[in-house]
C-alpha positions as CSV (number, residue, x, y, z in Angstrom):
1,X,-1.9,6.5,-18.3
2,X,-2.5,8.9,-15.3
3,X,-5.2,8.5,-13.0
4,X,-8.5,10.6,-12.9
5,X,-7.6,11.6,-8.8
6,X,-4.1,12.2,-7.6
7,X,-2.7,10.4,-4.7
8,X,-1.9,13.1,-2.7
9,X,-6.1,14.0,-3.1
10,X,-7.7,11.2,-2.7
11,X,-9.2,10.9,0.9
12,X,-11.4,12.7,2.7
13,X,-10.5,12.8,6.2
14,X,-11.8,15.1,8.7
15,X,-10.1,18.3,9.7
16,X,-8.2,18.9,13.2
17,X,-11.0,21.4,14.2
18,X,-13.2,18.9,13.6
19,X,-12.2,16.7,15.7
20,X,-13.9,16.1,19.2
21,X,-12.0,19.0,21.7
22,X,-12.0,17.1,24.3
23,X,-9.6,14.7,21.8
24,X,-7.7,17.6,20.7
25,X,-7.3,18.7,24.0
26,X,-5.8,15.2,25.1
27,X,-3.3,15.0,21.9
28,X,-1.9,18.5,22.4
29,X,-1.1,17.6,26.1
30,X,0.4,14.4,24.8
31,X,2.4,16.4,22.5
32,X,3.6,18.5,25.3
33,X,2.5,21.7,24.1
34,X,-0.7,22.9,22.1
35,X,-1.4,22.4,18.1
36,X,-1.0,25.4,16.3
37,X,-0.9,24.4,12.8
38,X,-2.7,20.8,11.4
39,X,-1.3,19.9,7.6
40,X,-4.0,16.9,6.7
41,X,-2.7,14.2,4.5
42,X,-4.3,14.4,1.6
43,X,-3.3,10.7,0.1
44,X,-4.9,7.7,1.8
45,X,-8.2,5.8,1.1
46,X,-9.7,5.8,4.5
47,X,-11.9,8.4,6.1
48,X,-10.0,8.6,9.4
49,X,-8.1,11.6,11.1
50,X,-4.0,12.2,9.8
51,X,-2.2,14.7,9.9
52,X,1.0,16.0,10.7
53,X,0.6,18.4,13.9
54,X,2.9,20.7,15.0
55,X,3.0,22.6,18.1
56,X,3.7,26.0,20.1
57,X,7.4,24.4,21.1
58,X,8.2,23.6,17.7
59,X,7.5,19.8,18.1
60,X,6.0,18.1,14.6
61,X,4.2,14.7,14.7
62,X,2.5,12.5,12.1
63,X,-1.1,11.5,13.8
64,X,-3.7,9.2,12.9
65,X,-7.3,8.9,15.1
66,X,-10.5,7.5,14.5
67,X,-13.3,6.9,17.3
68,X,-12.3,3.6,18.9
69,X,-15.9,1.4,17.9
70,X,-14.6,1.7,13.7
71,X,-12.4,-0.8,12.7
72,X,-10.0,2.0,11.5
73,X,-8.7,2.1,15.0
74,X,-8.2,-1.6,15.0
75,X,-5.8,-1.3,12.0
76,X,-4.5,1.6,13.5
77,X,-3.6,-0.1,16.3
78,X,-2.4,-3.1,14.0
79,X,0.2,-0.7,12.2
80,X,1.7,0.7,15.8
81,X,1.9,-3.0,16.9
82,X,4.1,-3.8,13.7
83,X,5.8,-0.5,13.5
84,X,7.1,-0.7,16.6
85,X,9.2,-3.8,16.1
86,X,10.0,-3.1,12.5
87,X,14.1,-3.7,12.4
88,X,16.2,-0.6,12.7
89,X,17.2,-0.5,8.9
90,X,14.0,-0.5,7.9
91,X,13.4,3.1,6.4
92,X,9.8,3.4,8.1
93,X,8.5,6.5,10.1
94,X,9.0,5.4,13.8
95,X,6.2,5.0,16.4
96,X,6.3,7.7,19.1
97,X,3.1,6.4,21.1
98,X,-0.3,5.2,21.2
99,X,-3.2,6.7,23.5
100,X,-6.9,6.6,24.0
101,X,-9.1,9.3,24.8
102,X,-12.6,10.2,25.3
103,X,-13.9,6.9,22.7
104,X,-11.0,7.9,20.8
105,X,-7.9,5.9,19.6
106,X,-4.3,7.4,18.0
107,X,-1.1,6.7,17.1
108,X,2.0,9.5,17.2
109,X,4.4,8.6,14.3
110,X,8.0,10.0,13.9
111,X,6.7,12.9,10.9
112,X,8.8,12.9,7.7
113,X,9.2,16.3,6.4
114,X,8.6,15.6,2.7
115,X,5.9,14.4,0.1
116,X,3.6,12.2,-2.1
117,X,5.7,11.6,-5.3
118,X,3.6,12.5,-8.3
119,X,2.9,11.1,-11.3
120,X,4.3,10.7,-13.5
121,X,7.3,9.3,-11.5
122,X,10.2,11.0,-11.3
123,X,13.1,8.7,-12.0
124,X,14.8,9.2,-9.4
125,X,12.3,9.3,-6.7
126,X,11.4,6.1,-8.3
127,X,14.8,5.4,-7.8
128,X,14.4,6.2,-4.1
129,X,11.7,4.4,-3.6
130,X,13.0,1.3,-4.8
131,X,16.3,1.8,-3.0
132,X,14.1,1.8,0.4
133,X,12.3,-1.1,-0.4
134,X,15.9,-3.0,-1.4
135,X,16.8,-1.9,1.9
136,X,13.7,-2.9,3.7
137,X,13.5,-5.7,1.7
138,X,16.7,-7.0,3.2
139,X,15.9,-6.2,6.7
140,X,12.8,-8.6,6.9
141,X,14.6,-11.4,4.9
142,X,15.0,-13.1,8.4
143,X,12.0,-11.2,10.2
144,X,12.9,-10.7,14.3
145,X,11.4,-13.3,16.4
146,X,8.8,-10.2,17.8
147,X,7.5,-10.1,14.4
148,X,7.2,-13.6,13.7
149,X,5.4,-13.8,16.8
150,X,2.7,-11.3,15.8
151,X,1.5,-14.2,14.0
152,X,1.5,-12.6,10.4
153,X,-0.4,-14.5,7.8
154,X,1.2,-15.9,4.8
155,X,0.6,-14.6,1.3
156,X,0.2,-18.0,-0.2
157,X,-2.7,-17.9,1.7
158,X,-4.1,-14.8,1.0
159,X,-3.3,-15.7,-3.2
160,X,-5.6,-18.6,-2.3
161,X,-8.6,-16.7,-0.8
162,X,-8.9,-12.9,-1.3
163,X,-6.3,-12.8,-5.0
164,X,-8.6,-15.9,-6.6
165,X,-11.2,-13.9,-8.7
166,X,-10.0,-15.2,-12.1
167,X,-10.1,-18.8,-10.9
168,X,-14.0,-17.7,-9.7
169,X,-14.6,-16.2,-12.7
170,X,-13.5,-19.1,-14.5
171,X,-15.8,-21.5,-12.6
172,X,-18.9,-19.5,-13.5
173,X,-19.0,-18.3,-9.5
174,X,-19.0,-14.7,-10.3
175,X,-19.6,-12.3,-12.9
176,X,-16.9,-11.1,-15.6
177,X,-15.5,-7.6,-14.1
178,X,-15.8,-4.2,-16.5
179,X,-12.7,-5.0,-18.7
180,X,-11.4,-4.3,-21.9
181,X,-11.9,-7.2,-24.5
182,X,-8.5,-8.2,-24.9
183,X,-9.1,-9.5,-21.0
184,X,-12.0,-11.3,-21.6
185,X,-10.4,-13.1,-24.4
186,X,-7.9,-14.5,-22.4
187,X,-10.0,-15.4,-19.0
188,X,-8.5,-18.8,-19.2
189,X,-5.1,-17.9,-19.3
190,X,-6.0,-15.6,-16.4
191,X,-7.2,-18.0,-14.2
192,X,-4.1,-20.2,-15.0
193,X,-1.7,-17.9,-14.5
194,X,-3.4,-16.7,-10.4
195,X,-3.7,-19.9,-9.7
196,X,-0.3,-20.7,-10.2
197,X,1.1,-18.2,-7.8
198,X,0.7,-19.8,-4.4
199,X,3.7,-22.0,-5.4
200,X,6.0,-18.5,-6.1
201,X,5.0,-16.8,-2.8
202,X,5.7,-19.5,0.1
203,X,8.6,-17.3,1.9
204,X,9.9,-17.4,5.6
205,X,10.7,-13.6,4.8
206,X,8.2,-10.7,5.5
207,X,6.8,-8.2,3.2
208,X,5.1,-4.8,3.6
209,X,1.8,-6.7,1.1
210,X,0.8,-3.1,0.2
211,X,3.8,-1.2,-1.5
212,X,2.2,1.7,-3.9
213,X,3.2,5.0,-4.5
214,X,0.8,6.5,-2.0
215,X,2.6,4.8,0.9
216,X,6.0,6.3,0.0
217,X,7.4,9.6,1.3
218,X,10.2,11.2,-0.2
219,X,12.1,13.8,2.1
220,X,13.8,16.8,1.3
221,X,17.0,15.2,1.0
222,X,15.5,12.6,-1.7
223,X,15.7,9.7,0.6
224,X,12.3,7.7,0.3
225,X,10.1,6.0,3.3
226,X,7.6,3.6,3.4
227,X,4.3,3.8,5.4
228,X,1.8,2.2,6.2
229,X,2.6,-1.1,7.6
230,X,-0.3,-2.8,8.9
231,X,-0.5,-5.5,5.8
232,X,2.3,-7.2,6.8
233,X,2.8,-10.6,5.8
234,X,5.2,-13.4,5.1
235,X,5.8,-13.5,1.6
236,X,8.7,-13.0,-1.0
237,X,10.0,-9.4,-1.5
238,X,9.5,-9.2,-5.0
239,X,5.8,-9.2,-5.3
240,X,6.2,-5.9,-3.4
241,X,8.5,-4.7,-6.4
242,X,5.7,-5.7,-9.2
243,X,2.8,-3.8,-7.1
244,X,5.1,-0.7,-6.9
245,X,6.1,-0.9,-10.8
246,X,2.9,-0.9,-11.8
247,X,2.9,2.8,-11.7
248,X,6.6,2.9,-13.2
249,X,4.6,1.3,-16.2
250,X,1.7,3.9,-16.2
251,X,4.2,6.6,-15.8
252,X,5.9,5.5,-19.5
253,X,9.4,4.0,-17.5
254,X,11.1,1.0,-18.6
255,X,8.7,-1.2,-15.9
256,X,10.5,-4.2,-16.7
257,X,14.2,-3.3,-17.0
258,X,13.5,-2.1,-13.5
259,X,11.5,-5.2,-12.3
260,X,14.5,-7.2,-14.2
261,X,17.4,-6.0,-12.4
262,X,16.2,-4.9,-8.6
263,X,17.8,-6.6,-5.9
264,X,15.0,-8.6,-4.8
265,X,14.0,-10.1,-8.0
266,X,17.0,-11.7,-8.9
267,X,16.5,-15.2,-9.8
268,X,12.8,-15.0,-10.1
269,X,10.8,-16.7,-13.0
270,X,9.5,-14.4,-15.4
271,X,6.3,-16.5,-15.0
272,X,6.0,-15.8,-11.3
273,X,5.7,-12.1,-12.5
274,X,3.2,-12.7,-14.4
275,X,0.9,-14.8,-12.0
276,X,1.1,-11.6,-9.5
277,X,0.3,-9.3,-12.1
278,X,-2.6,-11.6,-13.1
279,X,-3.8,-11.9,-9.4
280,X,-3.3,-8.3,-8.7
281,X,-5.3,-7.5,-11.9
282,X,-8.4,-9.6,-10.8
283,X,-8.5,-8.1,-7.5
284,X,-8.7,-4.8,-9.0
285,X,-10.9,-5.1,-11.6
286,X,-13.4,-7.4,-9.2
287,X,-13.3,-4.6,-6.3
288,X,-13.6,-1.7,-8.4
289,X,-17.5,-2.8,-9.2
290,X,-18.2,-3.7,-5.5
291,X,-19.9,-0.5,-5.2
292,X,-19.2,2.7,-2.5
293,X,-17.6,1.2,0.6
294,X,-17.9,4.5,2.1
295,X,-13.9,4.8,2.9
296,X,-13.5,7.1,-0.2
297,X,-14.9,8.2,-3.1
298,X,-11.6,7.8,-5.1
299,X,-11.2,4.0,-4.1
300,X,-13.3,2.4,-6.7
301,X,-11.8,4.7,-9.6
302,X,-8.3,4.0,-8.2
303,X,-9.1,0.2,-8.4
304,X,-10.2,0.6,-11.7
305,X,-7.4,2.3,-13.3
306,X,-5.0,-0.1,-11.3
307,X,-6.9,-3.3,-12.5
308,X,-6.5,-1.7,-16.3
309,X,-3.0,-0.6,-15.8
310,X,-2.0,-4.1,-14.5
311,X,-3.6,-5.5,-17.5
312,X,-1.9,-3.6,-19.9
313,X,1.1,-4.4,-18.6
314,X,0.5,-7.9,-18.3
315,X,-0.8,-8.5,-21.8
316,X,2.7,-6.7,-23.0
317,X,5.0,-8.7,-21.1
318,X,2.6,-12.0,-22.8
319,X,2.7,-10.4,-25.9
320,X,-1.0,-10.2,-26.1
321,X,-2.9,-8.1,-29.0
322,X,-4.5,-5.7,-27.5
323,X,-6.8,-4.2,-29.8
């Protein structure tokens, strides 16, 4: 169950040279020294500039910019903010600094010489990746005081609001999603099974709300990193592991031996499992026929396969036929 667009090819960002020169100009003296070679990222679902830059002097650094009026820069600016203050054992690419120039904001990042991991997963860049997030995981258990203050919002919250489509669904508010009829037979149980998950998610501890393959690195060594902070929330840990399974599942690996005996899930009802999968399916399947958002062409189709994934792997788990 691979998708139609890999994740290391799914934005469409625009090239250094394309970029204003009075911009460039202002990043290279940053830097210290001018940009001789420009290696865009290739994974992402935003249209705004990254890269990883390196310079005459040998320097490399992992940029993003975008003009400072698009609210790119303000999540830009969000993931420095959090990044920043992330605690030390928190395997994260580390922020160098921040500018403006000429209408133009960035953010210099500590650049990780490595890569995407493909699909299907490797096991033991899976492995890696999960490692990091135990790690991280751990770190943010008791989040600093400088992140609490940042006033993060709470996941319960957000499961309320923005991960209630079956519930919506369910009230006759909005319009079954494109889904295959094994979901629509079991709308009810859909909507019962989001609306339980407020209850699971009320943590003190802070999560990274966005854990997916395309926001983990893996270096040449084969230690993994995690990018791509500026969701942050406070939430429980193991929702986290569920969103970054789900490619574990479409990838053929044991999913829930995995999800079963990670360091974060311990304890954890099987139920509350299900209720993210559930939400995390609804969101999907609901954004995927939004229509072009003009961030990238591959978003909608990644939604889509993610929201069919999810609910594959959810009717499994509840033993639902799916034919």
């Amino acid at each position: 169950m691979l998708p139609d667009v890999p994740y290391d090819a799914t934005a469409q960002r625009p090239a250094w040279e394309e970029l204003p020169a009075v911009v460039r100009e202002a990043l290279s003296e940053r830097l210290g020294s001018p940009v001789v070679e420009a290696r865009t990222a290739g994974g992402g679902f935003t249209r705004g500039f990254a890269a990883v830059l390196s310079t005459a002097d040998g320097d490399r650094a992992f940029v993003k910019a975008s003009p400072e009026d698009d609210p790119l820069a303000a999540a830009y600016a969000r993931e420095a903010e959090i990044t920043a203050i992330l605690p030390t054992g928190v395997p994260a690419p580390r922020l160098r600094w921040t500018m403006t120039a000429a209408g133009w904001y960035a953010i210099c990042l500590v650049a990780v010489d490595g890569r995407l991991p493909g699909l299907p997963w490797d096991p033991a860049e899976l492995n890696a990746a999960l490692d990091a997030h135990a790690t991280a995981a751990a770190a943010l258990a008791r989040p600093p005081a400088a992140l609490v203050a940042l006033g993060l919002p709470a996941l319960a919250d957000i499961a309320r609001t923005d991960l209630s489509r079956w519930q919506e669904i369910a009230a006759h508010r909005a319009p079954v999603p494109a889904m295959p009829r094994y979901g629509v037979r079991r709308l009810d149980e859909l909507a019962e099974l989001e609306a339980a998950l407020p209850a699971y998610v009320e943590s003190p501890a802070v999560m990274h709300c966005d854990l997916r393959l395309d926001n983990i690195i893996v270096d040449r060594s084969g230690q993994a990193w995690i990018c791509d902070w500026n969701w942050l929330c406070h939430g429980p840990a193991w929702v986290d592991t569920v969103s970054l399974l789900v490619t574990a599942y479409a990838s053929g690996l044991d999913a829930d031996g995995l999800l079963a005996t990670h360091s974060t899930t311990q304890g954890v009802p099987a139920e509350a499992a299900d209720a993210a999968l559930a939400a995390l399916t609804g969101y999907y399947l609901v954004s995927a026929g939004l229509g072009d958002t003009g961030a990238a062409p591959a978003l909608r189709s990644h939604q889509r396969w993610t929201g069919k994934v999810t609910l594959r792997w959810l009717a499994e788990r509840r033993g639902w036929a799916t034919t």
